[in-house]
C-alpha positions in Angstrom: -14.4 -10.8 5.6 -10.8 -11.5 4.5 -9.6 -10.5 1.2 -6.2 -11.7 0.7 -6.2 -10.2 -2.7 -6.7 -6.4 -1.0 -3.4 -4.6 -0.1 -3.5 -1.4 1.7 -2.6 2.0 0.1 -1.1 4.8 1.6 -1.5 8.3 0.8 1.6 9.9 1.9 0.1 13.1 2.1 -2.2 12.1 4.9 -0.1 10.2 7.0 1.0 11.5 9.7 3.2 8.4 10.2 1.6 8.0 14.4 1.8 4.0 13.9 -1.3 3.2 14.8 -1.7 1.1 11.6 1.7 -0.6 12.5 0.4 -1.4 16.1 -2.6 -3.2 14.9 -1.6 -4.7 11.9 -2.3 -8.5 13.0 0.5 -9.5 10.1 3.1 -7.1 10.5 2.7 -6.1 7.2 3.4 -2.5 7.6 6.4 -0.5 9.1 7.5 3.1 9.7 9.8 4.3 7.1 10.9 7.7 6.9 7.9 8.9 9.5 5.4 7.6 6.9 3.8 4.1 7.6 4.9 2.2 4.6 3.3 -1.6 3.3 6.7 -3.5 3.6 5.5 -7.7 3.3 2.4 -7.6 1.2 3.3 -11.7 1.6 2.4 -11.4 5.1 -1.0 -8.9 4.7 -3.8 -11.0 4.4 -6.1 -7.7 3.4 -8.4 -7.5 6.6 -8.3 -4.0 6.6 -7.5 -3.5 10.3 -5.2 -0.6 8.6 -7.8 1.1 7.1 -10.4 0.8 10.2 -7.7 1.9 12.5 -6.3 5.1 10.6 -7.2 8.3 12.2 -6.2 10.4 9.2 -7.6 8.4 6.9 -4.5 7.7 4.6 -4.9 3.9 4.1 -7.1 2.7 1.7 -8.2 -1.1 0.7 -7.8 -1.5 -2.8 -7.3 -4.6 -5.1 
């Protein structure tokens, strides 16, 4: 389920800034800045999570 009020946070510490999250990002929401993936149009993310799911460092968490 969708949760347009859920925006992705990013713990810098455990991003390893591979793009994955970028990739898959149906929205284009997020973006490599600095080689850390940053959340650059929270207009566009419509919170689906994709992000999180795709992560393999786990640094991007759903939260409200």
């Amino acid at each position: 389920m969708i949760d347009e009020k859920k925006k992705p946070i990013i713990d810098k510490c455990k991003c390893t800034g591979c793009g994955i999250c970028v990739y898959e990002c149906p929205n284009n929401a997020l973006k490599i800045v600095s080689d850390i993936a940053e959340h650059i149009d929270p207009e566009n993310c419509n919170g689906c999570g994709e992000c999180e799911n795709v992560c393999p460092n786990e640094a991007i968490k759903m939260q409200q």
